[in-house]
C-alpha positions in Angstrom: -1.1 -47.7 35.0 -2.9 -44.9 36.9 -1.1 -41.6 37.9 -1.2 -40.0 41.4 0.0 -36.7 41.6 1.5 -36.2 45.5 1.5 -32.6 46.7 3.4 -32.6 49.8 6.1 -30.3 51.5 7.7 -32.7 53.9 9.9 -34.2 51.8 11.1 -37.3 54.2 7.6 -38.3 54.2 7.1 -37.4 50.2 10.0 -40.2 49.2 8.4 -42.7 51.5 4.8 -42.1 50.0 6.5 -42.7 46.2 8.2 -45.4 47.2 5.3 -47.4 48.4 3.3 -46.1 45.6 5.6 -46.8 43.1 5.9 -50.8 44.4 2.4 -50.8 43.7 2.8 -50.2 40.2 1.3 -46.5 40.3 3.1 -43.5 38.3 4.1 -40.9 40.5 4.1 -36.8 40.0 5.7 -35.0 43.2 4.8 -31.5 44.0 6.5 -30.2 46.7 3.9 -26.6 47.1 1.2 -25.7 45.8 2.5 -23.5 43.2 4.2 -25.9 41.3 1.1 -28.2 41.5 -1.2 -26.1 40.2 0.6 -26.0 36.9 -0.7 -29.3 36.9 -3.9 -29.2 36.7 -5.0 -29.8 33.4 -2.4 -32.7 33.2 -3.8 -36.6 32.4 -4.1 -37.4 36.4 -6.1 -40.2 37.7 -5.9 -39.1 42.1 -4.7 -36.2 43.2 -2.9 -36.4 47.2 -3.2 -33.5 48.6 -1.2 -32.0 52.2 -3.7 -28.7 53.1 -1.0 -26.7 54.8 1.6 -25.9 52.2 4.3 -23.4 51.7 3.5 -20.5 49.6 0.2 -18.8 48.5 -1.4 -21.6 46.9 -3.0 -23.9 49.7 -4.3 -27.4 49.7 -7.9 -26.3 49.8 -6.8 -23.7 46.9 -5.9 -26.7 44.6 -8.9 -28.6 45.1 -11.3 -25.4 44.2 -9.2 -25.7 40.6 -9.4 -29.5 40.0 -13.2 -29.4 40.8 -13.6 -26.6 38.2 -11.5 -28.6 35.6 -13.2 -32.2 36.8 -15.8 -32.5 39.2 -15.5 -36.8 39.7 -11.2 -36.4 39.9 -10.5 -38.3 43.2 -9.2 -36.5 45.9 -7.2 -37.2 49.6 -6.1 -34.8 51.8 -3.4 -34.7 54.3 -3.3 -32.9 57.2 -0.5 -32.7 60.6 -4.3 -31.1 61.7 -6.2 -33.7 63.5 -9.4 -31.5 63.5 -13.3 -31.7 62.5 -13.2 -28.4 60.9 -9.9 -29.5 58.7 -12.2 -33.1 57.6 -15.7 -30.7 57.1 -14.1 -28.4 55.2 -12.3 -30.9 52.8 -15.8 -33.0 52.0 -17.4 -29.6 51.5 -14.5 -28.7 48.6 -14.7 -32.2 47.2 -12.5 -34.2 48.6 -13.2 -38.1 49.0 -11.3 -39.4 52.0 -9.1 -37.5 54.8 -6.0 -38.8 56.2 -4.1 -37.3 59.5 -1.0 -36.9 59.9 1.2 -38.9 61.2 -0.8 -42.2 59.3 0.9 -45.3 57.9 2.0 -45.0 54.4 0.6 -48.2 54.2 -3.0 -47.4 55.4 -2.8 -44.5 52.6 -1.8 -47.1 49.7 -5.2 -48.7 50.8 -7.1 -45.9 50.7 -5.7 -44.8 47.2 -6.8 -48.7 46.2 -10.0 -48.9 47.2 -10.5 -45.2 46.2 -9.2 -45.9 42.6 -11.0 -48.9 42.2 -14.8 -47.2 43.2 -13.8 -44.3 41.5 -12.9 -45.9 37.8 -14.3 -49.7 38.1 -18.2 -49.4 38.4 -19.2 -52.9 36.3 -20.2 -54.0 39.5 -22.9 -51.7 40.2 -25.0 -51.5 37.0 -25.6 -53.4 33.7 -27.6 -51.1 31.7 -25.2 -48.1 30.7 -28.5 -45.4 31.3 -31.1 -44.9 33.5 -33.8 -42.2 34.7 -34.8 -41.7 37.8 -37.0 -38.7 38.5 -36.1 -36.5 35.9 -32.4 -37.6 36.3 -30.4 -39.0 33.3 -27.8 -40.5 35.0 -25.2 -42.0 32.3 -23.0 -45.3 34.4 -20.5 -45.5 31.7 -19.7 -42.0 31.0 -20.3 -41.4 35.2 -22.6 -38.0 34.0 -25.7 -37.5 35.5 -27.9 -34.7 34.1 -31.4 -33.1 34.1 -33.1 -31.2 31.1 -29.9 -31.3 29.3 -27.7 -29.8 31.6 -25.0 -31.6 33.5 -25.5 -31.6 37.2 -21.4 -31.6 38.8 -21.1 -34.1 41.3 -17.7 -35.2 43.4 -16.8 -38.7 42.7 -17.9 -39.3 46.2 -21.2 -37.6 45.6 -21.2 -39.8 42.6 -20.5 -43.1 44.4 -23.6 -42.4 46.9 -25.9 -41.7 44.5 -24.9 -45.3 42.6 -24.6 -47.1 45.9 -28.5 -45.8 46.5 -29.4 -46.3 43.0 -28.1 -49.9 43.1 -30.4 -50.4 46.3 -33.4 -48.9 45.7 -36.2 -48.8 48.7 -33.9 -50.4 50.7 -32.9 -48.8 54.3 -29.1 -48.6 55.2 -27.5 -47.5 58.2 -25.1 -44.6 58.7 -22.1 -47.5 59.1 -23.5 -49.2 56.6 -23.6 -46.1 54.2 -20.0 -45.8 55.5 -18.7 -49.4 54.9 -20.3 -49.7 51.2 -19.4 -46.0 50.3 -16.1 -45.0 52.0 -14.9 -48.8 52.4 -14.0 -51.1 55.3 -10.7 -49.5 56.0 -12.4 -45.5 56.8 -11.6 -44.6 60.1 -13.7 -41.7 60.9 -17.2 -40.1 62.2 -20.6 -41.2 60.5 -21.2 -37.9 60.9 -19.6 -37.7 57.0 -22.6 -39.2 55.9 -25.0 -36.5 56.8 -22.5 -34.1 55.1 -21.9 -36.2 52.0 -26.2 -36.6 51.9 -26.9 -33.1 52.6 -25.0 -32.2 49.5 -26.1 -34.6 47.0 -29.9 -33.7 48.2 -29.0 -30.0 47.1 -27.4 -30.6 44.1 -30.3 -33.3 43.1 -33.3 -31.9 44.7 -35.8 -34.2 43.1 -34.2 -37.5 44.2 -36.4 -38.9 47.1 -33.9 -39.7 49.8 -35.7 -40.2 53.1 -34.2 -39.9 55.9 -34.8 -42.7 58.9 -34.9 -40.7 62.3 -31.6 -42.7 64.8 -31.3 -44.9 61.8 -30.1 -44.3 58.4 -31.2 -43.2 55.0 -33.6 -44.9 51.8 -34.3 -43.8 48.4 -37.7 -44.2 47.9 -39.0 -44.6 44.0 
């Protein structure tokens, strides 16, 4: 049974989000400010839900900083009653892995927390072999660790989930919506413009990975 920990200050809402979760079979923790939550950290937590504007000191974008430091691939969505680019940008640059705006359906967000639980911790379909190298890269499928000369290189699990989506199709050219259907899922209702952002920061954090990028069309991994 996986465990979602729900950090959210409208409390209304909060009962309606465990109660959906909870008819899908999912454990869940309720936090109702950041504070409280962040006593959580280090706890056995498979997604984290995250509102940004909470009451109190401790922010949404303040919990995220601390479950990247304590695990890097730890599934993320934020909430926000702030229907804004900056609010979406800023989350995928802390680490986040989808972005939901208030007011959503409840049951729009189960689906998101399915599909993102089941790329996140169900990869059998994208590799065989349990290690691979590509340019230097030791990138480890069943422990989800990719490293170069020994030391581990930190992705976000969505960071992650692009890499294995190019590594799985190798010289082949994909589309920003394609990108976004394989990657994000069928059910993301957003801008391609994520793609460029999610790209941009697994091209810095992997430097020696070539990724070309296909001028008004898309991106390849060339090897």
């Amino acid at each position: 049974m996986y465990k979602i920990a729900l950090v959210e200050d409208e409390k209304n809402l909060a009962s309606l989000v465990i109660k959906y979760l909870e008819n899908e079979k999912y454990e869940v923790v309720y936090f109702k400010d950041g504070e409280s939550a962040s006593k959580a950290i280090f706890d056995d937590i498979d997604l984290w839900i995250l509102d940004i504007m909470l009451p109190g000191v401790i922010s949404g974008y303040d919990l995220i900083k601390e479950i990247r430091k304590n695990n890097p691939l730890k599934p993320v969505i934020f909430t926000s009653a702030r229907d804004q680019d900056i609010d979406k940008i800023m989350g995928l640059e802390l680490g986040s892995d989808d972005y939901v705006a208030k007011p959503y359906s409840i049951r729009e967000l189960v689906l998101r927390v399915k599909n993102l639980l089941a790329r996140s911790y169900n990869f059998n379909n994208y590799k065989s072999s349990n290690i691979e190298n590509i340019n230097g890269y030791i990138i480890d499928f069943d422990k989800r660790i990719v490293t170069l000369n020994n030391e581990n290189i930190n992705l976000t699990s969505k960071e992650y989930d692009l890499l294995l989506f190019l590594i799985q199709n190798k010289s082949k050219a994909f589309s920003r919506d394609q990108i976004l259907d394989r990657v994000w899922g069928s059910d993301y209702f957003g801008s391609d413009r994520v793609v460029d952002d999610l790209m941009r920061r697994l091209r810095q954090k992997m430097p020696n990975l070539s990724i070309e990028t296909i001028y008004g069309y898309g991106y390849r991994l060339s090897i």
